[in-house]
N, C-alpha and C positions, 0 to 999 in steps of 0.2 A: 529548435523545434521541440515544444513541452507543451502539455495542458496543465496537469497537475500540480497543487503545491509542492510536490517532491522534487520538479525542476526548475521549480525560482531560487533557490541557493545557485543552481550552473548558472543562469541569467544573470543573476546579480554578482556572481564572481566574473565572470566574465566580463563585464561594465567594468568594473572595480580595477580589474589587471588592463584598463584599456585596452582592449580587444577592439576594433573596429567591428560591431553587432551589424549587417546591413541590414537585416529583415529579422523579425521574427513569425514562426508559422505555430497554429495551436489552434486546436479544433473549435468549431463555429460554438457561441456564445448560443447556451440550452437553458430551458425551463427549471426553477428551481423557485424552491421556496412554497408559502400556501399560496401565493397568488399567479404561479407557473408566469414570474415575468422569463423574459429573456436574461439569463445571468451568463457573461463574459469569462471564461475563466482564470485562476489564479497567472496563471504565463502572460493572457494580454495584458489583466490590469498592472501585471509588475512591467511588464513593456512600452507600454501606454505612460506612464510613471517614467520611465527611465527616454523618453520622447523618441520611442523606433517604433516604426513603422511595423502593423500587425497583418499578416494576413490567415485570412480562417477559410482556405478551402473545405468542401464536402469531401474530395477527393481528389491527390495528386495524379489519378490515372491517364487525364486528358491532353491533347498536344499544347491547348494553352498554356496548362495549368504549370505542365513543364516547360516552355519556352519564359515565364515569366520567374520561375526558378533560377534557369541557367542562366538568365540574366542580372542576376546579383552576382556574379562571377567570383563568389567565392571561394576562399579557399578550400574550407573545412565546412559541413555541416555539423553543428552540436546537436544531438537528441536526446531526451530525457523524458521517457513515459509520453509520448506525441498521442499514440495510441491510432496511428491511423498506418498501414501497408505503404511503404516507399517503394515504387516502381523500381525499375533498374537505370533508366534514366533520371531517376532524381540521385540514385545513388551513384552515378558516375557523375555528375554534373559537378561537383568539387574537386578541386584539384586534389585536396588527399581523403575527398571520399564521404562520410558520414560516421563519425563517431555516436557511439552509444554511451551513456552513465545507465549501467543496469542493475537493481539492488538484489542481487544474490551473489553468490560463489560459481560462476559458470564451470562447466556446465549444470551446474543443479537449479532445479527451477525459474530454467526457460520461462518465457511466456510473462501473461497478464497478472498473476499475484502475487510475485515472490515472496515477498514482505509475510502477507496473510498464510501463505501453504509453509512456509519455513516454520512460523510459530505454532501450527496446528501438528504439523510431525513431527515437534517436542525437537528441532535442530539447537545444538546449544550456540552454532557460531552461524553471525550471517556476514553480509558485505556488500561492496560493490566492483563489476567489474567494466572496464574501460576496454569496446569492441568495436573492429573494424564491424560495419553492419553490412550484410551480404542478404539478398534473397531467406534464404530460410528464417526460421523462428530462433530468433537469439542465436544462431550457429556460428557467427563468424568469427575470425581470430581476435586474438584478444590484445592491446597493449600496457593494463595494468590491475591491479587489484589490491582490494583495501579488506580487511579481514576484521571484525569486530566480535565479541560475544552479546549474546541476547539478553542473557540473562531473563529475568523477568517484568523484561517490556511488551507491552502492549504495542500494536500494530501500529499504532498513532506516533507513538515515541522513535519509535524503530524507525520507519520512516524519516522522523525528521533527522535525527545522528546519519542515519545512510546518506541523505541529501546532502548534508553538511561534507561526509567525507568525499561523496561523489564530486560535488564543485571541485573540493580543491584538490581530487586525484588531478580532475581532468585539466585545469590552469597546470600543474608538471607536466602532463603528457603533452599539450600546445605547445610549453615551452620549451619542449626541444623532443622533436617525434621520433628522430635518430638513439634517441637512449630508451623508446620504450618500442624494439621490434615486435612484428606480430607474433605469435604465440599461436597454433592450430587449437581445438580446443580438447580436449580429451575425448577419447569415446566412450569411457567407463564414468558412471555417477552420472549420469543424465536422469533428471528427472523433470515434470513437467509444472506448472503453476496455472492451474485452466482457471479462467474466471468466476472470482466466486457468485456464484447461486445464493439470494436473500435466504431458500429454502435452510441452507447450510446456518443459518445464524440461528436456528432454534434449538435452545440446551436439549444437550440429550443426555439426560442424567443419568439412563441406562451406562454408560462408559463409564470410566474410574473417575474420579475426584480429580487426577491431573490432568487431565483430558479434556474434561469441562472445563479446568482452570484455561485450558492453550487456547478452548474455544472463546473463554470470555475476551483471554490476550487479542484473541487474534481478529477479533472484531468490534473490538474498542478502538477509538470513539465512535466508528461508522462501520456498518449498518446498525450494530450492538446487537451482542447475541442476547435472545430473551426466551423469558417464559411468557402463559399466557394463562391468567386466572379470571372466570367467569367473563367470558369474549372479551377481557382488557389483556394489552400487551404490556409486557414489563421488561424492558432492558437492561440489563446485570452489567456497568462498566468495570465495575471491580469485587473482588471478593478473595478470602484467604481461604486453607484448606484449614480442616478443624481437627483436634485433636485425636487419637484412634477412642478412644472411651464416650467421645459426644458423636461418634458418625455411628454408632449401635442403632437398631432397632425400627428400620421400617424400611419397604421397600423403594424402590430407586424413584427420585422424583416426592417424597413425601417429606412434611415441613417436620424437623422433629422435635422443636422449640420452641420459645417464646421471642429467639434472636433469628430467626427463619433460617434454621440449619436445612440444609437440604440433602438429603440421602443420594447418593449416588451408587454403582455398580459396583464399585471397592472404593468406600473411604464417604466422606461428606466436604460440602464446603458452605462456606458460610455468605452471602453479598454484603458487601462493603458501603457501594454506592451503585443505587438505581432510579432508573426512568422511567415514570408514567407517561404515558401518550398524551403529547400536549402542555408537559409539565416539564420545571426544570431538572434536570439530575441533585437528587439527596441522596443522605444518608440511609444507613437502613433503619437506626431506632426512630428518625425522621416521618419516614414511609411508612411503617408500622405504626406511628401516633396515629398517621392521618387515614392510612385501608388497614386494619389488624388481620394478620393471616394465620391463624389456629393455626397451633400444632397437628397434626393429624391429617391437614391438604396433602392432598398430595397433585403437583403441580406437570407430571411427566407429560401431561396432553396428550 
């Protein structure tokens, strides 16, 4: 049970270790794209590919919806970013239940953005953790975890290593569920991961330099945090922090060079590679040949 690219590594390890897959479930195929067709997502067409059988309910809450569940009489449900509420009759309908692959260190960010709130509050180490799923928000016991550092990745990158470790946590914990008991989860370190708001991806250059740097991380490659100069939008996927002697002399959000340094609240940083609306991602001396951005903009919006 996935929608996301971040659960086609469990899908596909799980094919790979011969796993008997009897259904796969993942949220109905949405509008995308400029011509708003119907687009499938990443889970069915890796499911579709791999010749099982998809199904894309609106909602597991109905008696059908459940009775057509229980009838895959399986053992285990896998879930990995589904993104839809499991009743409690979906979650008993396995014999050992509904596992979760969830990308943080539980209990710290719970919920819908681990990945995106871990890199925006500057966390040095992420992971993932392998969870009995119970009614609440990410609450239930847990039977494994995988610990990585962030370093200076980008939400896009992040994701896919968590993906990668997640599969093959969870092929051990199948393999023998008796060596990884549950686990209750702590009560202290709980913190929450609420969905990110598009509003949240506009630089706010009023913060420090490393701050703007965690927002460009953490919203790279999608939705891409930007600015917005003369009603065009400009997304920053990358950029370095600049020296203390070039981040002098103007206030936050103003361009201070000819390499479009950009003032921040303590320090400056410089964009690496940016997107115009409609255009592909370049460089910045690239982007500067083609819109030149004086020194002196100042771009805080």
């Amino acid at each position: 049970m996935g929608t996301p690219d971040f659960a086609v590594p469990t899908l596909d390890a799980l094919v790979a270790a011969r796993h008997q897959v009897v259904a796969v479930y993942s949220q109905p195929p949405r509008p995308a794209g400029r011509g708003q067709q119907l687009q499938a997502s990443p889970v069915q067409l890796a499911a579709e590919a791999h010749g099982i059988a998809v199904h894309t309910p609106l909602s597991l809450k109905g008696a059908e919806e459940q009775a057509t569940f229980a009838a895959h009489d399986a053992d285990v449900a896998v879930v990995a970013a589904y993104g839809l509420i499991l009743p409690q009759a979906i979650l008993d309908a396995p014999r050992f239940g509904c596992l979760n692959v969830h990308g943080s260190l539980l209990p710290q960010w719970r919920g819908a953005a681990p990945v995106q709130r871990a890199i925006l509050a500057g966390d040095t180490m992420s992971g993932v953790t392998i969870m009995q799923m119970e009614l609440g928000l990410d609450t239930g016991p847990m039977r494994a975890m995988g610990a990585m550092p962030i370093g200076n990745l980008n939400a896009g990158d992040l994701t896919r290593d968590l993906a990668a470790m997640g599969a093959q946590l969870m092929l051990e914990v199948l393999a023998n569920l008796d060596a990884f008991p549950l686990v209750p989860q702590p009560d202290e370190d709980v913190s929450y991961a609420r969905k990110i708001d598009k509003a949240e991806s506009r630089l706010d250059f009023t913060q420090s330099a490393d701050a703007v740097m965690r927002q460009i991380r953490a919203f790279a490659p999608a939705p891409g945090a930007f600015f917005e100069l003369e009603g065009e939008r400009f997304r920053v996927l990358e950029a370095e922090p600049v020296e203390a002697h070039e981040a002098a002399g103007g206030a936050p959000g103003t361009v201070l060079d000819v390499h479009l340094t950009i003032a921040c609240g303590d320090g400056a940083l410089r964009p690496l590679l940016v997107q115009r609306a409609g255009k592909p991602a370049m460089d910045a001396p690239a982007l500067l040949r083609g819109r030149p951005i004086a020194a002196g903009t100042n771009l805080a919006g």
